[in-house]
C-alpha positions in Angstrom: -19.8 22.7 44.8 -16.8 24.9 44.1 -14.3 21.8 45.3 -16.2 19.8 42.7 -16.2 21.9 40.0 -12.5 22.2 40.2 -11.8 18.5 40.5 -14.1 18.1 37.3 -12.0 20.9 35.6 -8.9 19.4 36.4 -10.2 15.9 35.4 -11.0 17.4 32.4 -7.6 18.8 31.7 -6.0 15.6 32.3 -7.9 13.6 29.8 -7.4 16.4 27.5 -3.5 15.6 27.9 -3.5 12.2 27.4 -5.8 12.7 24.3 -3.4 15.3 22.9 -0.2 12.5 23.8 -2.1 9.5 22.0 0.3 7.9 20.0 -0.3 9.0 16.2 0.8 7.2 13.1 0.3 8.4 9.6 -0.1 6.0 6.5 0.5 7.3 2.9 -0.9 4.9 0.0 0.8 5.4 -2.9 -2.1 4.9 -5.4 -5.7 3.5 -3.3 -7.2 3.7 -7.2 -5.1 0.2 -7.0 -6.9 -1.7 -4.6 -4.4 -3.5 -3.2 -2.6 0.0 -1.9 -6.3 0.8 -0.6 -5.9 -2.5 0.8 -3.2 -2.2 3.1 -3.4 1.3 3.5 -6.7 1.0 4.8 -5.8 -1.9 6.8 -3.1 -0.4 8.7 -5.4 2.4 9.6 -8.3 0.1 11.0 -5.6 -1.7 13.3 -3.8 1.5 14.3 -7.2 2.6 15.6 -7.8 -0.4 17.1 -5.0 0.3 19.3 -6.6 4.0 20.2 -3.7 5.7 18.1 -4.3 8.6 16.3 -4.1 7.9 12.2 -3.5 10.5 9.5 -4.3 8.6 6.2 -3.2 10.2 2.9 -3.5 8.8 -0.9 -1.0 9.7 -3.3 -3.1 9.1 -6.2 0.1 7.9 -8.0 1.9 11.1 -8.2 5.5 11.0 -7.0 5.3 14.7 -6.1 2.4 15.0 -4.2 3.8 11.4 -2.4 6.5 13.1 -1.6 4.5 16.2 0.0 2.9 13.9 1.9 5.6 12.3 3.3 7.3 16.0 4.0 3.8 16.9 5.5 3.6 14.0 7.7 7.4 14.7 9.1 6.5 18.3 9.8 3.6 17.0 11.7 5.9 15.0 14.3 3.9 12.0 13.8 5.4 8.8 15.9 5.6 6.5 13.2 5.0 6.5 8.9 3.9 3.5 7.4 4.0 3.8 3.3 1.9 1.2 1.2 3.7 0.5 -1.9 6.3 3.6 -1.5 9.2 5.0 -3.6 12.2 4.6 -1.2 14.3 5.1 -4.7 12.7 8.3 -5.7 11.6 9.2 -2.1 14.9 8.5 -0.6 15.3 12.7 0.8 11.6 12.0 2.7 12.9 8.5 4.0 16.5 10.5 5.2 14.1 13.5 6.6 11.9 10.9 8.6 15.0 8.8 10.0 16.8 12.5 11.2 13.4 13.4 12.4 13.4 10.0 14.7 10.5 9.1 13.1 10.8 5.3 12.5 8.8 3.9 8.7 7.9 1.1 8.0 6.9 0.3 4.5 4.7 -2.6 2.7 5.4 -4.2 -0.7 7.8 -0.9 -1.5 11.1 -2.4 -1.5 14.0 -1.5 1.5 15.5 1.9 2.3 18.5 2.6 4.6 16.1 5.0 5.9 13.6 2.4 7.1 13.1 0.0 9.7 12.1 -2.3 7.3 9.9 -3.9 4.5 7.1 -6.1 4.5 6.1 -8.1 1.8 6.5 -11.7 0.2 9.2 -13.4 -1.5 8.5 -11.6 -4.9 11.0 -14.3 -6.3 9.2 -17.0 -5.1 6.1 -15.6 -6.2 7.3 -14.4 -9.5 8.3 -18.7 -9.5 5.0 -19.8 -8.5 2.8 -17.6 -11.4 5.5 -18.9 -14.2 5.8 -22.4 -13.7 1.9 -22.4 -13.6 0.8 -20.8 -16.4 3.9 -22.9 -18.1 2.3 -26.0 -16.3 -0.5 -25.2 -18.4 0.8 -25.0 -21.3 2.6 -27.9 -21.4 6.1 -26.2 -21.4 4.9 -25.0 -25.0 3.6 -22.5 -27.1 3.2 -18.7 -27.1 2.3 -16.5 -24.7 2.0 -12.7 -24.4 2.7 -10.8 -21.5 1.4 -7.2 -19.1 4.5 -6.1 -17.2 5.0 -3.4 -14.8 8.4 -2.4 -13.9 8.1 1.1 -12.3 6.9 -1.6 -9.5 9.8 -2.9 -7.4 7.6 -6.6 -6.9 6.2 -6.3 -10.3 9.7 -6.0 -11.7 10.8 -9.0 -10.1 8.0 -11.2 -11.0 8.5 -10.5 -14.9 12.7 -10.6 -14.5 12.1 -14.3 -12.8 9.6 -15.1 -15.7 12.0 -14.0 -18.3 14.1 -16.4 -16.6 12.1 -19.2 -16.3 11.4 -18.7 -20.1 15.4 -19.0 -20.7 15.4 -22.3 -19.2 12.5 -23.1 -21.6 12.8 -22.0 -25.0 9.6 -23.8 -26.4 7.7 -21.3 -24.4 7.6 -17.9 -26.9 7.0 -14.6 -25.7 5.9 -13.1 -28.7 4.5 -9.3 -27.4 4.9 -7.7 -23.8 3.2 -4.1 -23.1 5.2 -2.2 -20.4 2.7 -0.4 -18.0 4.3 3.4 -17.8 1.3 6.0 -16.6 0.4 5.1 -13.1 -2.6 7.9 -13.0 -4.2 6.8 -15.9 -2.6 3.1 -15.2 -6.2 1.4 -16.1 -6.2 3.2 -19.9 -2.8 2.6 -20.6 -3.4 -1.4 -20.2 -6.5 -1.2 -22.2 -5.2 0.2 -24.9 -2.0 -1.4 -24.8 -3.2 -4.8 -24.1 -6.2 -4.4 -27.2 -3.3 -3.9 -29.5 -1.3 -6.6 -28.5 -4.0 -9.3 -28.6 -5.0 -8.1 -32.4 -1.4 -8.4 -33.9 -1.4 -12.1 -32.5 -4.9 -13.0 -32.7 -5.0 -16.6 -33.0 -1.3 -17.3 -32.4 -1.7 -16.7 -27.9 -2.0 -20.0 -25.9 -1.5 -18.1 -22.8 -1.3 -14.2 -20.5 1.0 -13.5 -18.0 0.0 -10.5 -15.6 2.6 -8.4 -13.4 -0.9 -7.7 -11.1 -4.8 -8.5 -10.7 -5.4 -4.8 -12.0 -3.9 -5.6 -15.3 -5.7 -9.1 -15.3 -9.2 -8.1 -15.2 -8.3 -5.7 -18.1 -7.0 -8.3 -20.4 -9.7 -10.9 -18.7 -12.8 -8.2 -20.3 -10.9 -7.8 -23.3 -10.6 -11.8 -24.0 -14.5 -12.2 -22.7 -15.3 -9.6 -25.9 -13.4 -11.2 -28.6 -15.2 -14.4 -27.4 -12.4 -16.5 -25.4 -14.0 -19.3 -23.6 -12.2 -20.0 -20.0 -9.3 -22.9 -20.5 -8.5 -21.6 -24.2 -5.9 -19.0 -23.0 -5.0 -19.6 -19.5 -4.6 -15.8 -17.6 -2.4 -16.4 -14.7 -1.1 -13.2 -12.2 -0.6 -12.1 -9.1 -2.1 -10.2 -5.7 -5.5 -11.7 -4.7 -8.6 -10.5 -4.1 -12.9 -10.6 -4.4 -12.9 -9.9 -7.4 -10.0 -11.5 -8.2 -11.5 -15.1 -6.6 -15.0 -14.1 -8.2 -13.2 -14.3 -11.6 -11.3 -17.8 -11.3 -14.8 -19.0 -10.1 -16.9 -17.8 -12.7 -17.2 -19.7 -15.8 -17.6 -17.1 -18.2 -14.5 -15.5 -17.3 -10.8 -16.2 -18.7 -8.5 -15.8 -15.3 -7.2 -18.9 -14.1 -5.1 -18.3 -11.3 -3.3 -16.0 -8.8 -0.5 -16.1 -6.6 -2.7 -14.4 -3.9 -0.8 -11.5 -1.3 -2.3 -11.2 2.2 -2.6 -7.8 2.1 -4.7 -6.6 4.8 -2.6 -8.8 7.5 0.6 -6.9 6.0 -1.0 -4.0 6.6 -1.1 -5.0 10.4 1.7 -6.5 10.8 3.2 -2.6 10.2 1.4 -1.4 13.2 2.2 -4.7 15.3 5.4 -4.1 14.2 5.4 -0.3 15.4 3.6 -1.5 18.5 6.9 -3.7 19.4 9.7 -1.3 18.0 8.1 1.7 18.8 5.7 1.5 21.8 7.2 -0.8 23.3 11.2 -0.2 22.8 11.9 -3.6 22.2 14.8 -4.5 19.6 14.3 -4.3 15.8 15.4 -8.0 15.6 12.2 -9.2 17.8 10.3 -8.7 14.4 12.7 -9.4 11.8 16.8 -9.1 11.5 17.0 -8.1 7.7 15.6 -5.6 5.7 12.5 -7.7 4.9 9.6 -9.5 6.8 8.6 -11.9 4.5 5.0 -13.2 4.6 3.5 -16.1 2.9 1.4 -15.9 -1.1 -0.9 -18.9 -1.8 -1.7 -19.9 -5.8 -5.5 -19.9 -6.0 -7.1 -22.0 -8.9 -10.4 -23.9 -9.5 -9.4 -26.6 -7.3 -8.9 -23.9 -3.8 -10.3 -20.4 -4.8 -13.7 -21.8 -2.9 -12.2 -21.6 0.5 -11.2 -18.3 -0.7 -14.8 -16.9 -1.3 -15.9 -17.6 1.9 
């Protein structure tokens, strides 16, 4: 009985070991009141666990400081590998340095690239930027006025509105004639609202079409139009990410949105821990996933004639 009891114990201890050596990632979303941070974010963690790694999940509820605390908290917890939904490499870049001195490999999502970093994922932002202004121009006709809900604090938001402004260079009898600039991510959801309200009243009558930098902004401007009385058709709303409620609204009849150029979020979100399963489980070469600073995946436009597939 004795014999046992110290085989058990030393069982015991073993298990203990490898449980304390399981492999542990930590993912920092930079705002999950955004739901397509929450998205990936959330994502990464549910494949990561899969896996039986240990995952540390933090929100940064849109604060850069308290992002970057994270990001410091995370280093000075040893984790084996960050992954950073929507990150700041810009204003984060002393975290990013920290992590890569720390030999603590990142991996980011929809955050732009960092010298720091293995890598980002996301999709061509200038293709997709493409895709949302030719349609909404498609529906116009290539004419007439439209009004647009911009974030540039955003790396892919940015791009999308710089490759509208130029597609509206190349097409001059499109008019811009308002844009609001998102600025408070916290309070992001007010600062449309109110923004958006004022711009629809100083053109009332004179908007044949919306352009918005992200879904988030969309439903916003899509409950606005719904109150003043806009019928679906009358001013097309065309944007970008994807999403239920995003594919509930194109479907719906009483609502404004037309169309999205729709992000697969939650398989970007494990492609990062696929991707740390090759590079960093498995030592193999950064250039078996991707030999840039990008790992592009592939958007979709979803309209009337596709978003059923998409509500399945």
């Amino acid at each position: 009985m004795r014999i046992l009891k110290s085989v058990l114990l030393a069982a015991g201890m073993i298990i203990a070991g490898h449980s304390a050596q399981a492999f542990e990632v930590g993912i920092i979303g930079f705002q999950f009141s955004s739901e397509t941070h929450a998205r990936v974010a959330n994502a990464a963690a549910a494949a990561a666990k899969a896996k039986g790694w240990g995952v540390t999940l933090l929100n940064s509820e849109g604060a850069l400081p308290k992002h970057a605390e994270q990001f410091d908290a995370l280093i000075a917890k040893k984790v084996d590998a960050i992954i950073i939904a929507m990150g700041k490499p810009v204003e984060a870049d002393a975290q990013f340095k920290a992590a890569k001195d720390a030999k603590i490999p990142v991996v980011t999502v929809q955050s732009g690239s960092s010298p720091h970093a293995l890598f980002d994922i996301q999709t061509n932002e200038y293709k997709v930027g493409a895709d949302a202004a030719l349609y909404l121009l498609g529906q116009l006709g290539y004419q007439g006025n439209i009004v647009t809900a911009r974030f540039d604090l955003n790396v892919a938001s940015r791009i999308r509105g710089r490759i509208l402004d130029a597609v509206l260079a190349e097409n001059q009898a499109v008019k811009e004639l308002g844009k609001f600039s998102m600025a408070r991510t916290q309070s992001w959801r007010d600062d449309v609202r109110a923004g958006m309200q004022a711009l629809l009243l100083q053109n009332q009558g004179k908007i044949n079409g919306i352009w918005a930098s992200f879904d988030g902004q969309a439903y916003i401007i899509d409950d606005l139009l719904q109150a003043q009385g806009v019928k679906k058709g009358q001013i097309p709303l065309v944007s970008v990410d994807g999403g239920k409620e995003t594919y509930a609204r194109i479907a719906d009849p009483a609502s404004t949105f037309t169309a999205t150029v729709a992000i697969p979020f939650e398989a970007m979100g494990k492609q990062a821990v696929d991707a740390i399963q090759t590079i960093v489980v498995e030592k193999k070469p950064k250039e078996t996933v991707t030999s840039g600073p990008y790992l592009f995946t592939e958007a979709v436009l979803v309209d009337k004639t596709n978003v059923q597939q998409f509500l399945k």
